[in-house]
C-alpha positions as CSV (number, residue, x, y, z in Angstrom):
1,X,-95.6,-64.7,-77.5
2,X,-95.7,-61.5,-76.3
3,X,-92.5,-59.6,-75.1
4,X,-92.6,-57.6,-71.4
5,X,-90.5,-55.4,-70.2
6,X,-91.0,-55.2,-66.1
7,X,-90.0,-51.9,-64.4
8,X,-90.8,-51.0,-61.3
9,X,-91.4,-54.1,-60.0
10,X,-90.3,-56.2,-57.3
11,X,-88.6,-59.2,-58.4
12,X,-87.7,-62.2,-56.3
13,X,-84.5,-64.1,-57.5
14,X,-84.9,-67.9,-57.7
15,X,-81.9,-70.0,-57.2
16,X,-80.1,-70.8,-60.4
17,X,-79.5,-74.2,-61.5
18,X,-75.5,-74.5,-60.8
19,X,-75.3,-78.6,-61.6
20,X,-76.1,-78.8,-65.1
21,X,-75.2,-82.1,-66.2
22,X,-75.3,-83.5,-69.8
23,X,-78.3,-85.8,-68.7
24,X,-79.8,-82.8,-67.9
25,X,-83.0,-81.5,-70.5
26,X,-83.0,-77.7,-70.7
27,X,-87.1,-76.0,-70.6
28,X,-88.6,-73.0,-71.0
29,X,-89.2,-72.8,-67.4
30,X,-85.4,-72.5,-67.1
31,X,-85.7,-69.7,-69.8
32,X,-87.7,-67.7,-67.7
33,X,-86.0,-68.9,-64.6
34,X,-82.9,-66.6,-66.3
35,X,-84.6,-64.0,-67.4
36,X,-86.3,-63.0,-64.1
37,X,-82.8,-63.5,-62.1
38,X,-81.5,-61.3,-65.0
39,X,-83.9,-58.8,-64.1
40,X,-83.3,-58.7,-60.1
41,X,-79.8,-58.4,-61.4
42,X,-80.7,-54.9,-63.4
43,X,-82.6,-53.9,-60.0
44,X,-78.7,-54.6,-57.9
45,X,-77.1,-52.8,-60.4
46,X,-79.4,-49.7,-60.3
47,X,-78.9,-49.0,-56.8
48,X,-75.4,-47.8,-57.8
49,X,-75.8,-46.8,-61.7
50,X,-78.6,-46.2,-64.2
51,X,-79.0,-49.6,-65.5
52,X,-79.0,-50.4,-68.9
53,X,-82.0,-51.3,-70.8
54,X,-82.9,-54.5,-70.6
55,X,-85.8,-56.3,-72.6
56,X,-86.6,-59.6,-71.2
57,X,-89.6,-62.3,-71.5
58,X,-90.2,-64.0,-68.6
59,X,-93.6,-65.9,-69.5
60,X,-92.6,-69.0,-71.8
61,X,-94.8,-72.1,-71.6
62,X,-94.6,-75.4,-73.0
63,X,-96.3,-74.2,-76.4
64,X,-93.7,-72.2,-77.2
65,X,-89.4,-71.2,-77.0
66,X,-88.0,-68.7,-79.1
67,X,-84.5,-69.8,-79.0
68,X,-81.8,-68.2,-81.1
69,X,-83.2,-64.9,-80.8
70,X,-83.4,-65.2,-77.0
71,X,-80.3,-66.6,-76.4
72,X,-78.2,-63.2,-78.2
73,X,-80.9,-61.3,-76.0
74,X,-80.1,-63.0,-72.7
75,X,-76.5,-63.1,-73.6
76,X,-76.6,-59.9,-74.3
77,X,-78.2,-58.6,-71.1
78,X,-75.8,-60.4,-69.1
79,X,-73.2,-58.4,-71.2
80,X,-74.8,-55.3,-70.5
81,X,-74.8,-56.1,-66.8
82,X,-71.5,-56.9,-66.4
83,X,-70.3,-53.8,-67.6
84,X,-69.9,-51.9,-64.5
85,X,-68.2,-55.3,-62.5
86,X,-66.5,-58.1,-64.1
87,X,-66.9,-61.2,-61.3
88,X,-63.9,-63.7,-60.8
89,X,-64.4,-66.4,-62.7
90,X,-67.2,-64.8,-65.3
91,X,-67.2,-67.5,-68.4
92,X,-67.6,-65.4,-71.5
93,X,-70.8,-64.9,-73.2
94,X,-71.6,-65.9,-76.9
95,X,-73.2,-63.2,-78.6
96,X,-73.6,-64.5,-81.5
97,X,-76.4,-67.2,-81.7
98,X,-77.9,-68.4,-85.1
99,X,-80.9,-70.9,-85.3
100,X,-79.8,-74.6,-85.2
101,X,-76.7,-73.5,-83.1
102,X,-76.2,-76.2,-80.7
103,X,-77.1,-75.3,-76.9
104,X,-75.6,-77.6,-74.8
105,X,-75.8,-78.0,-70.7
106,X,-72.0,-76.0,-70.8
107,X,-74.2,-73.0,-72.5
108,X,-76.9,-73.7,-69.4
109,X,-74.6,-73.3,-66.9
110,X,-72.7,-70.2,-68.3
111,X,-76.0,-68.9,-68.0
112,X,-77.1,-69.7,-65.0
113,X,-73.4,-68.8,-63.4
114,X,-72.9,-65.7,-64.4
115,X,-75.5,-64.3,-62.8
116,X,-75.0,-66.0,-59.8
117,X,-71.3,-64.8,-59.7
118,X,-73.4,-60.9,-60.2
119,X,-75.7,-61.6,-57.6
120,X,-73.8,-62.6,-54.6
121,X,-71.4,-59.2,-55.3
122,X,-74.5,-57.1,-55.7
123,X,-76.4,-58.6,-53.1
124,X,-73.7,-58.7,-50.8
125,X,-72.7,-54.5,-51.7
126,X,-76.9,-53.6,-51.6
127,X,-77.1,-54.8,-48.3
128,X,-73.9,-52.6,-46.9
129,X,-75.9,-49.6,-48.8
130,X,-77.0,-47.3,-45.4
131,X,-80.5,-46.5,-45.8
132,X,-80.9,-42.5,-44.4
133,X,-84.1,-41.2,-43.2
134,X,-86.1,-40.0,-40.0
135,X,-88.4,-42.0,-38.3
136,X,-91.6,-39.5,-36.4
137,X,-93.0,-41.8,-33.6
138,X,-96.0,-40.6,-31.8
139,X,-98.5,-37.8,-31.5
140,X,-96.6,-34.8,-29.9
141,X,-96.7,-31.5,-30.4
142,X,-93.5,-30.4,-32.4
């Protein structure tokens, strides 16, 4: 599978999966689901800092999850982001993933929460951000 980095690019965040139960069956489309809300995340955040780095994969299919690997990457980006803001209530990440680690719908929901927790501050601070500039209406003669 191929690993992309986006910059530059206008991502669209898709409401996170907040009800994880443990009948629940984890997918890669919830994967990428996390990755691309990870990255309108990094987008937030560079409207007030240089974000970090970030390498994220965002175009899993059913032939193939890498999962060990991309769990300490994902966990690790959510690390990264949190690094400016700490949200109430932030469950802490596990960094340390090793193949045949069990993942859990607890470990789905940390996930899925913790970037909800950074989006609703950083959405809620982009939007107070005043936008300057001048608007020129018309054809006059300056």
């Amino acid at each position: 599978m191929a690993k992309q980095k986006r910059e530059a690019v206008c991502n669209v965040w898709i409401a996170p999966k907040l009800d994880w139960s443990s009948s629940d069956f984890y997918n890669f489309e919830d994967l990428n689901r996390v990755e691309n809300n990870t990255e309108v995340i990094a987008d937030f955040v560079r409207y007030f800092i240089a974000g970090p780095p970030l390498n994220t994969v965002y175009n899993r299919d059913m032939k193939h999850i890498d999962f060990a690997d991309s769990l300490n990457r994902i966990e690790s980006n959510q690390h990264l982001l949190r690094q400016r803001l700490t949200p109430a209530g932030w469950l802490p990440n596990k960094l340390d993933w090793k193949a045949n680690d069990a993942f859990s719908y607890i470990d789905a929901h940390r996930l899925e929460h913790n970037l909800n927790l950074l989006y609703l501050h950083y959405r809620g601070n982009v939007d107070a951000v005043p936008i300057c500039g001048a608007y020129i209406v018309g054809e006059g003669l300056i």
